[in-house]
mmCIF file of the N, C-alpha and C atoms, coordinates in Angstrom:
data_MODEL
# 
_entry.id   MODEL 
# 
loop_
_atom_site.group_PDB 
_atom_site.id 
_atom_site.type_symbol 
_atom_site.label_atom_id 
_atom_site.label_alt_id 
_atom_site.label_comp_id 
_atom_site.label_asym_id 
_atom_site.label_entity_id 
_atom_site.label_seq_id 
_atom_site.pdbx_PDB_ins_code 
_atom_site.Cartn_x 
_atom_site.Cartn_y 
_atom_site.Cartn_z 
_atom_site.occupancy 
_atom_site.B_iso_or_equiv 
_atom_site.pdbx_formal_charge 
_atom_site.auth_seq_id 
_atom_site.auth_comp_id 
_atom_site.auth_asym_id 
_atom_site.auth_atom_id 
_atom_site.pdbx_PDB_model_num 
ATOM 1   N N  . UNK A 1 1  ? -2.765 24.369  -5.510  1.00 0.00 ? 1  UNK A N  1 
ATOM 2   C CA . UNK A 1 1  ? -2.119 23.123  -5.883  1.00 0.00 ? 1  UNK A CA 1 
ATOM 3   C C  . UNK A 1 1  ? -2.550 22.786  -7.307  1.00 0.00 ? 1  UNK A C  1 
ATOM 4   N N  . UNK A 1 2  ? -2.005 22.109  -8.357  1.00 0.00 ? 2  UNK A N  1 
ATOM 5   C CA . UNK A 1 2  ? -1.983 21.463  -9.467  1.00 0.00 ? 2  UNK A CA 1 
ATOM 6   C C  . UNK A 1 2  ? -2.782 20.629  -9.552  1.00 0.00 ? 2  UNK A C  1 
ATOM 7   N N  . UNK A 1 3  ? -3.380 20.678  -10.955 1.00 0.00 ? 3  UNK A N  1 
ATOM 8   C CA . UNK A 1 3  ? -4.295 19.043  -10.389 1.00 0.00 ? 3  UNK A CA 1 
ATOM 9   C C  . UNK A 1 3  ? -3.718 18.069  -10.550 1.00 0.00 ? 3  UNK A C  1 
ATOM 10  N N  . UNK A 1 4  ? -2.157 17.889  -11.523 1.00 0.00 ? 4  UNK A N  1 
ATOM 11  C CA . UNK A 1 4  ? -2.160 16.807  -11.445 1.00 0.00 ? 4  UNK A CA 1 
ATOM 12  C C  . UNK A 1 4  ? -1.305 16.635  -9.807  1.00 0.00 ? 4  UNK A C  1 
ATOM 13  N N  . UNK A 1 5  ? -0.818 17.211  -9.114  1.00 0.00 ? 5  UNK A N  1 
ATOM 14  C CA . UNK A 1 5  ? -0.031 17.147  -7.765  1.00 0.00 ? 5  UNK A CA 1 
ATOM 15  C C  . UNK A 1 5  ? -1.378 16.669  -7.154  1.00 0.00 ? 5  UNK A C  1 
ATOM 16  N N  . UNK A 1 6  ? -2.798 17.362  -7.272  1.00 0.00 ? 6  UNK A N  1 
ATOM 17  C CA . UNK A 1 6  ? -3.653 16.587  -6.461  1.00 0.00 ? 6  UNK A CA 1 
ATOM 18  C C  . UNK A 1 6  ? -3.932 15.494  -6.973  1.00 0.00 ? 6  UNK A C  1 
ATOM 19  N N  . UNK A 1 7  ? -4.028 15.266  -8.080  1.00 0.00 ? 7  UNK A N  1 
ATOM 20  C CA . UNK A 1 7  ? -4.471 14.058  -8.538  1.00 0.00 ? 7  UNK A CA 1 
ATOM 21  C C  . UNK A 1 7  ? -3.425 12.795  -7.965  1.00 0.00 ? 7  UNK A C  1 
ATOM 22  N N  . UNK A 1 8  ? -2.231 13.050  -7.990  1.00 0.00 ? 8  UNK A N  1 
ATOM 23  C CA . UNK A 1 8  ? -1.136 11.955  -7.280  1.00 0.00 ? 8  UNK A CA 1 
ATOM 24  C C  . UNK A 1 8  ? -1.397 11.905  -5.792  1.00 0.00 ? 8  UNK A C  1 
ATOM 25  N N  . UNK A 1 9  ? -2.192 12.636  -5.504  1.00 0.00 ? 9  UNK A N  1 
ATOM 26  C CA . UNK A 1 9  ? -2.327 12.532  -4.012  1.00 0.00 ? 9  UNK A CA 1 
ATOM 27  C C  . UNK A 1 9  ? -3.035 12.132  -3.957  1.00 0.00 ? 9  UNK A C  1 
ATOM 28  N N  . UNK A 1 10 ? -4.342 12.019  -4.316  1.00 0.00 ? 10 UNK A N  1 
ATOM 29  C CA . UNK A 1 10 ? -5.637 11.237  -4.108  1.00 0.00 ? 10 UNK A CA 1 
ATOM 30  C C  . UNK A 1 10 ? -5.472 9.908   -4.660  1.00 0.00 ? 10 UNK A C  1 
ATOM 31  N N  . UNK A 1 11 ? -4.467 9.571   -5.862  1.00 0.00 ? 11 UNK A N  1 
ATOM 32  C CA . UNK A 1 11 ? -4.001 8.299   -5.627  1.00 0.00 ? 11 UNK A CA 1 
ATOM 33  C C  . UNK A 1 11 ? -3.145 7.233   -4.719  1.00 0.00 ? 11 UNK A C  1 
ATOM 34  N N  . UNK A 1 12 ? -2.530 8.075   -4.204  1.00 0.00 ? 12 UNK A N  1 
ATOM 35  C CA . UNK A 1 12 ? -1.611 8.072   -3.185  1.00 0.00 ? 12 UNK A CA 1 
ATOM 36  C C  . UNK A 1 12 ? -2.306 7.573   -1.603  1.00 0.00 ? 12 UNK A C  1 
ATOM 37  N N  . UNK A 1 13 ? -3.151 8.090   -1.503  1.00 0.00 ? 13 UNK A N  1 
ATOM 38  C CA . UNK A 1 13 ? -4.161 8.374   -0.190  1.00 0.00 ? 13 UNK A CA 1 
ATOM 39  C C  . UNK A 1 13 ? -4.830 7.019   -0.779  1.00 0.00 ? 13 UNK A C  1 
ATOM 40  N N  . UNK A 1 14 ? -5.755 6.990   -1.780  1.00 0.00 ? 14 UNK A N  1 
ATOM 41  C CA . UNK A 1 14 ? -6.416 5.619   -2.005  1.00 0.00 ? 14 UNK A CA 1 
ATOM 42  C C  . UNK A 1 14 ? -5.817 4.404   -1.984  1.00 0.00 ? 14 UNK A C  1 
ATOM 43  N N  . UNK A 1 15 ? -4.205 4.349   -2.783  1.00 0.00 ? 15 UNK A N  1 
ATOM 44  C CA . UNK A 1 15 ? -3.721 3.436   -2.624  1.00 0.00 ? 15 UNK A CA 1 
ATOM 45  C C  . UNK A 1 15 ? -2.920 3.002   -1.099  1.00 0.00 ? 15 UNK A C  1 
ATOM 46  N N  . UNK A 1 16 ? -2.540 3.740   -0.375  1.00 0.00 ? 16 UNK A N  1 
ATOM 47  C CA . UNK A 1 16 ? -2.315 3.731   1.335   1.00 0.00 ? 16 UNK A CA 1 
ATOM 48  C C  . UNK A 1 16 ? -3.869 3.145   2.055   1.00 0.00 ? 16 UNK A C  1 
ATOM 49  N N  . UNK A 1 17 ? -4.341 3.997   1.365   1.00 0.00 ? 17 UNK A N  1 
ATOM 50  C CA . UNK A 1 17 ? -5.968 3.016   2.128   1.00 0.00 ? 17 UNK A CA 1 
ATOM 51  C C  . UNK A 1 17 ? -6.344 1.568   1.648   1.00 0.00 ? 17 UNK A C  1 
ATOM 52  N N  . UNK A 1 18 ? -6.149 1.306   0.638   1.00 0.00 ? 18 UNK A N  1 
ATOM 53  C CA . UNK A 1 18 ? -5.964 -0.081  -0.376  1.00 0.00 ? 18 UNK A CA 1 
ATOM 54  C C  . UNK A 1 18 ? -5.365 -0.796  0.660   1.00 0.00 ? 18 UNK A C  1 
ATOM 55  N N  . UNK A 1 19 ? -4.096 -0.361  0.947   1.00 0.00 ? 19 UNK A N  1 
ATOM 56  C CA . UNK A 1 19 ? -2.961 -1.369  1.691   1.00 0.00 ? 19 UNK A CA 1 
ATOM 57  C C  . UNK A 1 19 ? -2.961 -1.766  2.642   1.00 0.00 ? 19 UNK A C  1 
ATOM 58  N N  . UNK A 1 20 ? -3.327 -0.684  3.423   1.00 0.00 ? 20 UNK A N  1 
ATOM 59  C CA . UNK A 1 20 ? -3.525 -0.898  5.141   1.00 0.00 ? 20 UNK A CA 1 
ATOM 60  C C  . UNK A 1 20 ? -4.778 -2.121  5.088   1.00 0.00 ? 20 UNK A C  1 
ATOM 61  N N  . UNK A 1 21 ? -5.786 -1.753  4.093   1.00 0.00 ? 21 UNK A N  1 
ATOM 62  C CA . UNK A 1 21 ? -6.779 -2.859  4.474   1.00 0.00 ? 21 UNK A CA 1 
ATOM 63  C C  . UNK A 1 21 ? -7.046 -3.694  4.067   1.00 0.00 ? 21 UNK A C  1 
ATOM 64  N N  . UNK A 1 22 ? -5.764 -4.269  3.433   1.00 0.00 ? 22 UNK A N  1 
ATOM 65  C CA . UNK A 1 22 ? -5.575 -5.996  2.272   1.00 0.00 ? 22 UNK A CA 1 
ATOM 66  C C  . UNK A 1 22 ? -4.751 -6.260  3.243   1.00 0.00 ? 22 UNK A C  1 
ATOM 67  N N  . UNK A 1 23 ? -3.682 -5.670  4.088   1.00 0.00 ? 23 UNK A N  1 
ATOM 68  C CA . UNK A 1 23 ? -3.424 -6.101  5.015   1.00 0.00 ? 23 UNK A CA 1 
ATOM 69  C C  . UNK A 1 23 ? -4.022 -7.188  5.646   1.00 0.00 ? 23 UNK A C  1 
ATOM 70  N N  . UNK A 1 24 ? -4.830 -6.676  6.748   1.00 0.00 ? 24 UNK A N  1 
ATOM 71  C CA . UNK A 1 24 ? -5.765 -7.202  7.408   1.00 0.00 ? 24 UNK A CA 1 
ATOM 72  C C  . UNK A 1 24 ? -6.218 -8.488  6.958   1.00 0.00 ? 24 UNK A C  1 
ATOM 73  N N  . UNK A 1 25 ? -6.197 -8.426  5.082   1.00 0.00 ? 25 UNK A N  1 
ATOM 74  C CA . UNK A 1 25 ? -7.110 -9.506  5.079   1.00 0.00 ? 25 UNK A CA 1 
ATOM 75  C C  . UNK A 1 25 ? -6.632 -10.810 4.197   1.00 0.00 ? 25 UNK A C  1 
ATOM 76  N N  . UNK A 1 26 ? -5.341 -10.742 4.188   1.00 0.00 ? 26 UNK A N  1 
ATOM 77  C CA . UNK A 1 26 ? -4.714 -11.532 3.659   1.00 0.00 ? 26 UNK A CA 1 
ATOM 78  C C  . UNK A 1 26 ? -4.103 -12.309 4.630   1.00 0.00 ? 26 UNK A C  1 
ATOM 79  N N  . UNK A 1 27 ? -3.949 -13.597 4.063   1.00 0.00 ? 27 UNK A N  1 
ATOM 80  C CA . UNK A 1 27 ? -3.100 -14.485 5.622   1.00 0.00 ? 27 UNK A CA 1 
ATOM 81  C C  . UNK A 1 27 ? -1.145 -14.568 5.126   1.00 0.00 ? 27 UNK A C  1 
ATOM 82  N N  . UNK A 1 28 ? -1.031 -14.385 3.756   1.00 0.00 ? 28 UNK A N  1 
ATOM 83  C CA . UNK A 1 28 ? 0.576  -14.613 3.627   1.00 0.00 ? 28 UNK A CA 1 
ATOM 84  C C  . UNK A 1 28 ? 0.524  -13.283 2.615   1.00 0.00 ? 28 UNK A C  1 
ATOM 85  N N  . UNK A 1 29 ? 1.837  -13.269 2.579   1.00 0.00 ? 29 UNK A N  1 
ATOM 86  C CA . UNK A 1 29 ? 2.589  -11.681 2.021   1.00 0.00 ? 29 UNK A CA 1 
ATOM 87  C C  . UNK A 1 29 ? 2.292  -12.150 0.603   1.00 0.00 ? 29 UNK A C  1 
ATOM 88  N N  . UNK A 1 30 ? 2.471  -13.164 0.203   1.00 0.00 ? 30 UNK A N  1 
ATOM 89  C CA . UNK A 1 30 ? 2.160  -13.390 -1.685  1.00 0.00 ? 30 UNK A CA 1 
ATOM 90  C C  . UNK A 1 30 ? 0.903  -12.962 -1.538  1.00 0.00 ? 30 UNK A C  1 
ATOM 91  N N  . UNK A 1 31 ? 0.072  -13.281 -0.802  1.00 0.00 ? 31 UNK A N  1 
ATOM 92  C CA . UNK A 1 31 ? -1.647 -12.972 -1.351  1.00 0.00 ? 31 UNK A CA 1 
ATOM 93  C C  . UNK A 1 31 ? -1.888 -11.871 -1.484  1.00 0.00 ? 31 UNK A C  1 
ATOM 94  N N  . UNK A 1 32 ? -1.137 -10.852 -0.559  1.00 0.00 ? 32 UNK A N  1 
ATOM 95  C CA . UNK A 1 32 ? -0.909 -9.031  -0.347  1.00 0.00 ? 32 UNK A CA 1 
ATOM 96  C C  . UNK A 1 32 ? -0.308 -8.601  -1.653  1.00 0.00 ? 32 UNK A C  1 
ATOM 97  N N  . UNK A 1 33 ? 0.926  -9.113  -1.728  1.00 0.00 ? 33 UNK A N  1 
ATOM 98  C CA . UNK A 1 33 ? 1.014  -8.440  -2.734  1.00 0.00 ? 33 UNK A CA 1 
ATOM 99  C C  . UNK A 1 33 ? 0.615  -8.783  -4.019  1.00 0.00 ? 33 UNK A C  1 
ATOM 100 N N  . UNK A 1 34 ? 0.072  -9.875  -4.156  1.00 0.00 ? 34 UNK A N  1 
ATOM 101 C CA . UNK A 1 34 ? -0.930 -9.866  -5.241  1.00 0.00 ? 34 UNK A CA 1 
ATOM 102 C C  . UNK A 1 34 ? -2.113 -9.110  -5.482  1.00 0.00 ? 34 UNK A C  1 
ATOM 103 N N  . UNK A 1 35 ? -3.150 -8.857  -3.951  1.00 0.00 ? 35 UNK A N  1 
ATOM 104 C CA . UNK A 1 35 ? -3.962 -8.086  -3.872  1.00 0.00 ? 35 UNK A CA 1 
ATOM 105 C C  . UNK A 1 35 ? -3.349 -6.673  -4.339  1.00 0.00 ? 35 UNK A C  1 
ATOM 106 N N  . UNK A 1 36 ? -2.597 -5.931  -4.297  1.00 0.00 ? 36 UNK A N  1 
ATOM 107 C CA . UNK A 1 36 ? -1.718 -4.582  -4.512  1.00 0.00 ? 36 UNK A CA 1 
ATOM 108 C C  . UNK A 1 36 ? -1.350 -4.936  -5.952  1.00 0.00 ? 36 UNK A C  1 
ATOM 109 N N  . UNK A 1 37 ? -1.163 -5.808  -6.430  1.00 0.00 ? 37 UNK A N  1 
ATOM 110 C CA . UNK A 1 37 ? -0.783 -5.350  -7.717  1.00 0.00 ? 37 UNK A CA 1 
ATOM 111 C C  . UNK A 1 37 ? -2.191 -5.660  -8.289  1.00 0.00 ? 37 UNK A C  1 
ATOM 112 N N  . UNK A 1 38 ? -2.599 -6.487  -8.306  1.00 0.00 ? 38 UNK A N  1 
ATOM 113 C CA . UNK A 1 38 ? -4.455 -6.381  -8.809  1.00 0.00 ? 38 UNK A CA 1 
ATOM 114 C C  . UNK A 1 38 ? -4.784 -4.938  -8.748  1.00 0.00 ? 38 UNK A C  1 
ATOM 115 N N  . UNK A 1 39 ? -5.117 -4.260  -7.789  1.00 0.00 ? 39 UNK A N  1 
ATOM 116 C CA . UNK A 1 39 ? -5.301 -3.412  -7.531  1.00 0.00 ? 39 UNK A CA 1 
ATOM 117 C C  . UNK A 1 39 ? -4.646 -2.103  -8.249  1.00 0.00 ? 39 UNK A C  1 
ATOM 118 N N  . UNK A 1 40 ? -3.104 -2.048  -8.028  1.00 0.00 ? 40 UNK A N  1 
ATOM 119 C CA . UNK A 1 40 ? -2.457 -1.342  -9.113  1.00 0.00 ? 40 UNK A CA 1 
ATOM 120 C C  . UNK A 1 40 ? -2.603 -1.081  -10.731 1.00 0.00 ? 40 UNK A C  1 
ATOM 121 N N  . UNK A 1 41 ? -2.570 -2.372  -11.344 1.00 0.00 ? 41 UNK A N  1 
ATOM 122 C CA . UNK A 1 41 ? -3.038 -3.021  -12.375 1.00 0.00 ? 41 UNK A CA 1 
ATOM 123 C C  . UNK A 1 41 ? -4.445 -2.168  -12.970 1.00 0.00 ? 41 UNK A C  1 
ATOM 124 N N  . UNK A 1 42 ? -5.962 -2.223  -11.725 1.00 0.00 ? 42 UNK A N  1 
ATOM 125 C CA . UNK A 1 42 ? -7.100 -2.180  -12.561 1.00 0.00 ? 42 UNK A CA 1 
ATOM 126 C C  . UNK A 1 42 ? -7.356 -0.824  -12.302 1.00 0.00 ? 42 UNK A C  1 
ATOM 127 N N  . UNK A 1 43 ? -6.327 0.299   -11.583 1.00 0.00 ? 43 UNK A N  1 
ATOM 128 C CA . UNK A 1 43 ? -6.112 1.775   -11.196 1.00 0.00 ? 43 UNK A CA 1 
ATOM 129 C C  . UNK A 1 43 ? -4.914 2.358   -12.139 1.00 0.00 ? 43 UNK A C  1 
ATOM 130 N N  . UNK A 1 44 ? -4.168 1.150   -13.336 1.00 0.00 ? 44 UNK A N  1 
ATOM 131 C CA . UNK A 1 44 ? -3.307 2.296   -13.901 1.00 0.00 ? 44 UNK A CA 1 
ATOM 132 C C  . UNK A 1 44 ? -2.217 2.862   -12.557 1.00 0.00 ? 44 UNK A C  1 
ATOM 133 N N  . UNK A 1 45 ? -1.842 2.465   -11.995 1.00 0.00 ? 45 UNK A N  1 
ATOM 134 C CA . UNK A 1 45 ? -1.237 2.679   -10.903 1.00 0.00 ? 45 UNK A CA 1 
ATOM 135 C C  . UNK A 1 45 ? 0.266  1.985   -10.969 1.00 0.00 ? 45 UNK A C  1 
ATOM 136 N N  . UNK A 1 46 ? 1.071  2.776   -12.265 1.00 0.00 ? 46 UNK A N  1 
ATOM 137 C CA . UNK A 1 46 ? 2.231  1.997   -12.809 1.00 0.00 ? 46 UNK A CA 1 
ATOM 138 C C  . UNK A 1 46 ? 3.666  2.488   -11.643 1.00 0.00 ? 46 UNK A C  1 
ATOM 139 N N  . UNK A 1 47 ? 3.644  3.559   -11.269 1.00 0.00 ? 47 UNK A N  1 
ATOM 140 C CA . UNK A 1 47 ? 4.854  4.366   -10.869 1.00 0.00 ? 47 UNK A CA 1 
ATOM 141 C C  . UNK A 1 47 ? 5.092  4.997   -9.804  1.00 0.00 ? 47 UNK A C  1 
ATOM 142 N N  . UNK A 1 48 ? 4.084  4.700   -8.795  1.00 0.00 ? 48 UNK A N  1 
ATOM 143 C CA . UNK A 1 48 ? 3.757  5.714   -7.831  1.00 0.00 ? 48 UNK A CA 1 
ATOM 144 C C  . UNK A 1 48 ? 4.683  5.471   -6.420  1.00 0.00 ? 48 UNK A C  1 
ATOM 145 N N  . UNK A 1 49 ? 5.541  7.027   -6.631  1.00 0.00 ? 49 UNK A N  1 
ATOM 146 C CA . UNK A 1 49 ? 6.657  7.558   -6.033  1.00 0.00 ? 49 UNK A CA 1 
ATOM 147 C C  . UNK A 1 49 ? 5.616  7.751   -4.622  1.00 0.00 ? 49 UNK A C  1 
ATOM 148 N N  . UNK A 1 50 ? 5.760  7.307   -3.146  1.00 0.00 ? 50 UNK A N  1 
ATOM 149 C CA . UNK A 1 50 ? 5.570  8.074   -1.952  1.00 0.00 ? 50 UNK A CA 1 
ATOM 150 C C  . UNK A 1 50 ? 6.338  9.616   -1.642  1.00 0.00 ? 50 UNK A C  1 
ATOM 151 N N  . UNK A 1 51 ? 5.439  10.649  -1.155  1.00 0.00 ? 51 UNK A N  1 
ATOM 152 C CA . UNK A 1 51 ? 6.217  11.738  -0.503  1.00 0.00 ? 51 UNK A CA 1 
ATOM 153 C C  . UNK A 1 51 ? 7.739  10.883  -0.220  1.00 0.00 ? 51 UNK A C  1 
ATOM 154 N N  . UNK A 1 52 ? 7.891  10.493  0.985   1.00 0.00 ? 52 UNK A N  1 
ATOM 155 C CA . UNK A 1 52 ? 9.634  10.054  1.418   1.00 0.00 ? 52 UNK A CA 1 
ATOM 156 C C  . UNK A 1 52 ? 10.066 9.744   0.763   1.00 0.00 ? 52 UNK A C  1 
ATOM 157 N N  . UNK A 1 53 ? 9.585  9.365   -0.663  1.00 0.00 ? 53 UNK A N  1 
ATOM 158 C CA . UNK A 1 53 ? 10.502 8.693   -1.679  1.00 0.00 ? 53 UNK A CA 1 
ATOM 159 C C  . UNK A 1 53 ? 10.839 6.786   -1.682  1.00 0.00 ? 53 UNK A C  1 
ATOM 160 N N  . UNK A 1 54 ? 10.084 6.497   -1.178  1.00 0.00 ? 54 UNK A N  1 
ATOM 161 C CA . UNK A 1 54 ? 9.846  5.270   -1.472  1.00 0.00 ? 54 UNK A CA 1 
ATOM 162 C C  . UNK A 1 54 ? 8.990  4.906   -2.351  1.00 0.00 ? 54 UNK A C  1 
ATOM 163 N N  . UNK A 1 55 ? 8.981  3.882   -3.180  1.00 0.00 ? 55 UNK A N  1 
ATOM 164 C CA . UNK A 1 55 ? 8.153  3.306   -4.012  1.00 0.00 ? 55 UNK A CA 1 
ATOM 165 C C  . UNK A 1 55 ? 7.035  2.766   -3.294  1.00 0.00 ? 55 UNK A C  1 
ATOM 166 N N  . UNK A 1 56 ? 5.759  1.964   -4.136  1.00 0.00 ? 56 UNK A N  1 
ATOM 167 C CA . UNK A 1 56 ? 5.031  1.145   -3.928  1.00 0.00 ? 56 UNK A CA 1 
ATOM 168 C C  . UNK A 1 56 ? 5.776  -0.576  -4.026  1.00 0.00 ? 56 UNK A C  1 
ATOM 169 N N  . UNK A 1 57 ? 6.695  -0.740  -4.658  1.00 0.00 ? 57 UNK A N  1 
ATOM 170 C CA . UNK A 1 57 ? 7.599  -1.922  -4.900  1.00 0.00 ? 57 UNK A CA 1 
ATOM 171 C C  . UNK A 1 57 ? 8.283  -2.055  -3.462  1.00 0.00 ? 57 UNK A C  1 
ATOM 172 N N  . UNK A 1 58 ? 8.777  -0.832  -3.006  1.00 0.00 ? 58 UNK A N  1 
ATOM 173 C CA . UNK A 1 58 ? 9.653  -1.144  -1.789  1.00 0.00 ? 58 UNK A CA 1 
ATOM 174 C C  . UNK A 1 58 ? 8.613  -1.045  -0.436  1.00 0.00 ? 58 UNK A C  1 
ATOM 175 N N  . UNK A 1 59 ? 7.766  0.000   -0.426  1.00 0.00 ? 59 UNK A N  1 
ATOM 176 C CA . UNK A 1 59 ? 7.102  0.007   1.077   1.00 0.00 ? 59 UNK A CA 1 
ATOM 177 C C  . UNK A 1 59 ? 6.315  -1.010  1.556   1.00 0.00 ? 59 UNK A C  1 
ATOM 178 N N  . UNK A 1 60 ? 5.415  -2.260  0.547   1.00 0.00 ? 60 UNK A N  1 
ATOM 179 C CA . UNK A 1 60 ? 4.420  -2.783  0.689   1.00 0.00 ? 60 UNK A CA 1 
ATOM 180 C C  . UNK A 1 60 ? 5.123  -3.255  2.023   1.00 0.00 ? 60 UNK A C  1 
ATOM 181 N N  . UNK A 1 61 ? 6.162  -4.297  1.646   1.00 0.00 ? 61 UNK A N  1 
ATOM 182 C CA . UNK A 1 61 ? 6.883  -5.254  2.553   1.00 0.00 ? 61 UNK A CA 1 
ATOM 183 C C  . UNK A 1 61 ? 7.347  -4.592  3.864   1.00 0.00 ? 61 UNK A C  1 
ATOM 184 N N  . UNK A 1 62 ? 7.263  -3.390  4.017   1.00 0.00 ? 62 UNK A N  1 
ATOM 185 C CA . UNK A 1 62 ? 7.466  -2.335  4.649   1.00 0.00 ? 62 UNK A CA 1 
ATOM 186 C C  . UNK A 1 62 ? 6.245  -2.101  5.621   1.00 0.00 ? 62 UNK A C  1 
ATOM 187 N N  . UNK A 1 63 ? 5.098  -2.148  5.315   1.00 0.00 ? 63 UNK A N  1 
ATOM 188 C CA . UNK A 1 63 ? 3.679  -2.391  5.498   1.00 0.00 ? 63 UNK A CA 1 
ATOM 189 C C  . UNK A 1 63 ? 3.229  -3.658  6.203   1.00 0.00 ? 63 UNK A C  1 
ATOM 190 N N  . UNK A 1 64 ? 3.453  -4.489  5.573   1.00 0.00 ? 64 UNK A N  1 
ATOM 191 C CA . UNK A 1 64 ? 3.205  -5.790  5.812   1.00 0.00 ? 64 UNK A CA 1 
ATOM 192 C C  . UNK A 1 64 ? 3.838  -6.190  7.256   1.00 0.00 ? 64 UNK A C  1 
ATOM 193 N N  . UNK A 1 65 ? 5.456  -6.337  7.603   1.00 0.00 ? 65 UNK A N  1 
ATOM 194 C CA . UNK A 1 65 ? 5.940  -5.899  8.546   1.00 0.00 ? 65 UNK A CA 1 
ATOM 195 C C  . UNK A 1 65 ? 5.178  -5.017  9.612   1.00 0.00 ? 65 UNK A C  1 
ATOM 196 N N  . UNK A 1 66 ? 5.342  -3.880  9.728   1.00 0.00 ? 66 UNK A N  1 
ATOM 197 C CA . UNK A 1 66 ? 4.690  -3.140  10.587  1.00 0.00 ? 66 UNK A CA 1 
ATOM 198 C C  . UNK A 1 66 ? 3.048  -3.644  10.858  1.00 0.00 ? 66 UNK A C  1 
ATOM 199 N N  . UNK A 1 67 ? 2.502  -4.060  10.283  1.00 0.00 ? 67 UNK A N  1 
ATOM 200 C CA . UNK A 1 67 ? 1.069  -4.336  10.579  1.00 0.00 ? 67 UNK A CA 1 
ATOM 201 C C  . UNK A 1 67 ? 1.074  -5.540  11.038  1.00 0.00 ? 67 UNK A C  1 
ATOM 202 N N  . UNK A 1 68 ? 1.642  -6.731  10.809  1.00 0.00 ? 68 UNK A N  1 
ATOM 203 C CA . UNK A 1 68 ? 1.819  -8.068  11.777  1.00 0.00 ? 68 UNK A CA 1 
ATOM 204 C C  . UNK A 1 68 ? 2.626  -7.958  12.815  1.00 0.00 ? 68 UNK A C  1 
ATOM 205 N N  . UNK A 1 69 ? 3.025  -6.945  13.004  1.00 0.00 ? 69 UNK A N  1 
ATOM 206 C CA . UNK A 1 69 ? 4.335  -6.901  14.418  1.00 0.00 ? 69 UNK A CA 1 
ATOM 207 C C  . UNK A 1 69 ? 3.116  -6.022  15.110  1.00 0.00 ? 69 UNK A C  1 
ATOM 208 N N  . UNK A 1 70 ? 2.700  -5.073  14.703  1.00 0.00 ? 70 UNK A N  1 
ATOM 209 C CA . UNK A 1 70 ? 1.839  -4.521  15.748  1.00 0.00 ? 70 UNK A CA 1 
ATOM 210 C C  . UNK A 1 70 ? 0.436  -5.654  16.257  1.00 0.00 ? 70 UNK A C  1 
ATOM 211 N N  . UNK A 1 71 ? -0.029 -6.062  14.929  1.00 0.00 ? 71 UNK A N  1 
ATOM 212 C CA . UNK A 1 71 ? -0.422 -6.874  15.315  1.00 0.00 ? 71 UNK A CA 1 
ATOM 213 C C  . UNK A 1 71 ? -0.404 -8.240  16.606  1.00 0.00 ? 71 UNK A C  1 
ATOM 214 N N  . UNK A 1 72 ? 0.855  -8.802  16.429  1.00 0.00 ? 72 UNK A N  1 
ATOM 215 C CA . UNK A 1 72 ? 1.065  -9.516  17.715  1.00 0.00 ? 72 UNK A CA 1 
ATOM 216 C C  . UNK A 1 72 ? 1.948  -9.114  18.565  1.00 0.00 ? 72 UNK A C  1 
ATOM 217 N N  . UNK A 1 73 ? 2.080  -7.702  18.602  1.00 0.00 ? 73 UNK A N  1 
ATOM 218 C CA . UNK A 1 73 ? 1.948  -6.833  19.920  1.00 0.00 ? 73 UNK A CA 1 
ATOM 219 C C  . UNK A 1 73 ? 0.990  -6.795  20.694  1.00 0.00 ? 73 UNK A C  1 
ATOM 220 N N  . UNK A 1 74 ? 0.138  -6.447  19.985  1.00 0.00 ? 74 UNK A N  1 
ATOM 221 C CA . UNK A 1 74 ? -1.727 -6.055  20.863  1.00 0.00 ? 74 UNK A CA 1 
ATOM 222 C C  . UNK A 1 74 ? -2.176 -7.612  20.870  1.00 0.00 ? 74 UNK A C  1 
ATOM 223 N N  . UNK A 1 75 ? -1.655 -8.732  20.442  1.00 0.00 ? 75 UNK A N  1 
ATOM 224 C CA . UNK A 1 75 ? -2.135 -10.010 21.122  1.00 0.00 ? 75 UNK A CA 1 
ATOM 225 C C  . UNK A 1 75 ? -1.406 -10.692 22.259  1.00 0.00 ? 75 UNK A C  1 
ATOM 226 N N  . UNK A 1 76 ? -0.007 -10.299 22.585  1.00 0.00 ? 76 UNK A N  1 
ATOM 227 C CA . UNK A 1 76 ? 0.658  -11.024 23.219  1.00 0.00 ? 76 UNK A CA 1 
ATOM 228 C C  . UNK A 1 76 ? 0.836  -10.693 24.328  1.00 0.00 ? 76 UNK A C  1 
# 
């Protein structure tokens, strides 16, 4: 593999790990995605295409969704 192909992956992987766990710790979707772009922002993290081809612009909300629905799944 390339480094830079690994290198997009290990950003990729960090920033998926970023997300899943600002999730958790944010109470409204503005604070998330503020946390994610902070985050983006102090990582140089201007453009980053997912494998499926989704953005970071389009999946967060994508994220966010899925993690409060599962969420009050496993509470209800």
């Amino acid at each position: 593999m390339g480094r830079v192909k690994a290198m997009i992956m290990d950003e990729e992987e960090q920033l998926n790990n970023f997300v899943w766990s600002s999730c958790s710790e944010s109470e409204t979707f503005e604070e998330f995605k503020g946390k994610v772009k902070q985050y983006c922002t102090e990582n140089n993290i201007k453009h980053l295409v997912y494998a499926d081809g989704t953005s970071t612009r389009g999946s967060i909300k994508d994220v966010w969704n899925e993690y409060w629905s599962n969420y009050n799944m496993e509470r209800g």
